[in-house]
DOLO-53238 format. One line per 5 residues: number of its first residue (from 1); their letters; for each residue x, y, z of C-alpha. Coordinates in pm, 1 decimal, decimal comma. Layout:
NUM = a = X Y Z  ...
REM end
This chain:
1 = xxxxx = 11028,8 9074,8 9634,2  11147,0 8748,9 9548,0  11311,9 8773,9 9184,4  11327,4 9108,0 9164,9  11649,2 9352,2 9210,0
6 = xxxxx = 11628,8 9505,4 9542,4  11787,5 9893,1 9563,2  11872,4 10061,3 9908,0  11896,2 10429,7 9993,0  12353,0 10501,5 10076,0
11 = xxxxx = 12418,0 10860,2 10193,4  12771,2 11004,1 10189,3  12887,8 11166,2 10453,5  13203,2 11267,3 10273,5  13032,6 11444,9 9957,6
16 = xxxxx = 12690,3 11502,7 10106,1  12525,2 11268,8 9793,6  12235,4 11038,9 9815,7  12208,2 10763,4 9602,8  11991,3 10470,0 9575,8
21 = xxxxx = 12205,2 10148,4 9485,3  12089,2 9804,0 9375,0  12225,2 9527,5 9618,5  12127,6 9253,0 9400,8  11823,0 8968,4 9446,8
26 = xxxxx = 11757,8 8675,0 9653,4  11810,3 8312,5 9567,2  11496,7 8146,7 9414,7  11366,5 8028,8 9745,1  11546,3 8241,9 10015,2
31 = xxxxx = 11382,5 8472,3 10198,9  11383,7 8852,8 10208,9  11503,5 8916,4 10565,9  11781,9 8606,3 10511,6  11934,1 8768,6 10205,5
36 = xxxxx = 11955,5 9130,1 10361,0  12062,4 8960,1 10718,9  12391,8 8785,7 10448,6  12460,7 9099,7 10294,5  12464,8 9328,7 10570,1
41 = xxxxx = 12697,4 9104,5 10748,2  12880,0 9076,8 10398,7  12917,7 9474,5 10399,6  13037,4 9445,2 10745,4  13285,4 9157,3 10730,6
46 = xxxxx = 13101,8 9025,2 11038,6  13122,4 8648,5 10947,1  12832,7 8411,5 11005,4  12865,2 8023,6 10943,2  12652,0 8139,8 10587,2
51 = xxxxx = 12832,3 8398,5 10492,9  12959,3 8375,4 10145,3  13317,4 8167,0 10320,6  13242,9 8385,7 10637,0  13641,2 8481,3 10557,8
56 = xxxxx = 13828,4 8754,4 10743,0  13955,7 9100,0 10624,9  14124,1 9390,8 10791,7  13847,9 9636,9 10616,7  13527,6 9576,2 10503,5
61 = xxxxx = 13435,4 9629,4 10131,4  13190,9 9930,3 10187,5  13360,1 10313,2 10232,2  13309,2 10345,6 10635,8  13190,2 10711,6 10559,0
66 = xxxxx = 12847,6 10545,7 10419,7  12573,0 10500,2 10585,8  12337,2 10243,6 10424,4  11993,5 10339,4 10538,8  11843,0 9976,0 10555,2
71 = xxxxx = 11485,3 10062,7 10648,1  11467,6 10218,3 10259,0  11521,4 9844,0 10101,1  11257,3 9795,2 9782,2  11248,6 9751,5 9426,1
76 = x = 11240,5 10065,5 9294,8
REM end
């Protein structure tokens, strides 16, 4: 899974939908579990010294009613 888009399985708990979203591709190089680890944290607003600034915000960018279901990560 290196170059290749990588989709994850998001379930709304407000409108009962399911969809499966792309969440983008590692760098050339980084590792699988790395990128996710970045993101999730991204998602979260839970800075870590490699997070993308590791800034601070009141709210984090994803809807809090969504749950992301992480062990569903794959290309397709």
């Amino acid at each position: 899974m290196g170059a290749v888009p990588v989709k994850v399985d998001v379930h709304c708990r407000k409108c009962g939908q399911d969809k499966r979203l792309d969440i983008g591709k590692p760098a050339p190089g980084q590792q699988l579990q790395d990128y996710l680890k970045l993101l999730h944290d991204r998602l979260l607003h839970r800075p870590s010294f490699e997070c993308f600034g590791g800034h601070f915000e009141l709210r984090p960018p994803m809807p809090e009613f969504w749950d992301v279901r992480w062990d569903s990560v794959g290309e397709d």
